[in-house]
C-alpha positions in Angstrom: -7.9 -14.4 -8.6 -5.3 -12.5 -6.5 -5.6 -9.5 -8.4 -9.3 -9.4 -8.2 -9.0 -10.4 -4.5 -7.1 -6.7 -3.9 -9.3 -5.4 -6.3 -6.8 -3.5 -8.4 -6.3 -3.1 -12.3 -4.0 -4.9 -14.2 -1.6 -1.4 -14.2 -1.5 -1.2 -10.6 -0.2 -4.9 -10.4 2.4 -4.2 -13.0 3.6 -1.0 -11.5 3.7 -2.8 -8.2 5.7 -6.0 -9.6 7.6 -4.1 -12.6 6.1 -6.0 -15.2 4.7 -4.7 -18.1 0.5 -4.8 -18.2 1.1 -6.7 -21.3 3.0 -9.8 -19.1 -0.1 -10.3 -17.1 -3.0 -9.8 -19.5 -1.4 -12.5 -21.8 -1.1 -14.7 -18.9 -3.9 -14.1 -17.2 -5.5 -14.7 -20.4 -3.5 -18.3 -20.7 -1.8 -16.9 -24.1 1.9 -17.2 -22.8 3.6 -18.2 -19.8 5.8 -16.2 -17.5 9.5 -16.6 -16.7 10.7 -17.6 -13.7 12.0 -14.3 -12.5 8.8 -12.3 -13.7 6.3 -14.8 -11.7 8.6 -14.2 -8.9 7.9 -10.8 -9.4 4.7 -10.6 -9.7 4.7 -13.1 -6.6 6.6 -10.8 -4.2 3.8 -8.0 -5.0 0.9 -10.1 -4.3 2.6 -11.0 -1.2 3.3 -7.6 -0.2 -0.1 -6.4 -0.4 -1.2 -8.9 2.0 -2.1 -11.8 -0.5 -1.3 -15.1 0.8 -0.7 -18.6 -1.4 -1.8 -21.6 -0.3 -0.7 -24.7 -1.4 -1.9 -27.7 -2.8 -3.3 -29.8 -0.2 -6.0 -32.4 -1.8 -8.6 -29.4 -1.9 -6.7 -27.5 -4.8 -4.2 -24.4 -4.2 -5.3 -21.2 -3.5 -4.9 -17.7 -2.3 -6.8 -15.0 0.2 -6.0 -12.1 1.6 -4.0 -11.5 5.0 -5.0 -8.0 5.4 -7.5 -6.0 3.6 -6.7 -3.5 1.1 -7.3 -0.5 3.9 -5.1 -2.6 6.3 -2.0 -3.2 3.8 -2.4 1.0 2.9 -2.2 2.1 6.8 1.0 -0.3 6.9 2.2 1.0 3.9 2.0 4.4 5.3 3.4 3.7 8.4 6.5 1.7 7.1 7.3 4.6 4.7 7.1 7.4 7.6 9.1 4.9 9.6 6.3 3.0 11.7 4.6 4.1 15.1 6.3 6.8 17.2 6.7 4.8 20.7 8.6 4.7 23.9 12.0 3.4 24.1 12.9 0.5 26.9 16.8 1.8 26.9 
């Protein structure tokens, strides 16, 4: 659901996490499981494209999107060209 929700391919998520594509089609096709270090992985790149987990609260855990996929490129851009040019307060 998080994948589809930033609308990117399996590859893309596996480039982004450093997983291989086969790791998340068997899991995403409930055929294996995922270690511990891999679903963190694959966590910290969901995160860092702006996809946010919710927890279990009685309504069944979740995700959705913090940013949209435009948003989370512009601040991608700007963090690797070192962020908005501004004024200094010194």
């Amino acid at each position: 659901m998080a994948r589809a929700a930033l609308k990117i391919g399996v590859r893309d998520l596996a480039e982004m996490a450093n997983v291989t594509t086969a790791t998340l089609t068997r899991y995403e096709n409930e055929r294996g499981g995922m270690h511990a270090d891999t679903r963190d992985k694959v966590k910290r790149a969901l995160e860092s494209a702006g996809v946010v987990f919710i927890p279990e609260n009685g309504g069944g855990a979740g995700v959705r999107l913090k940013f949209n996929r435009r948003e989370v490129k512009a601040i991608e851009r700007l963090e690797n060209e070192g962020g908005i040019v501004g004024d200094d307060d010194v």
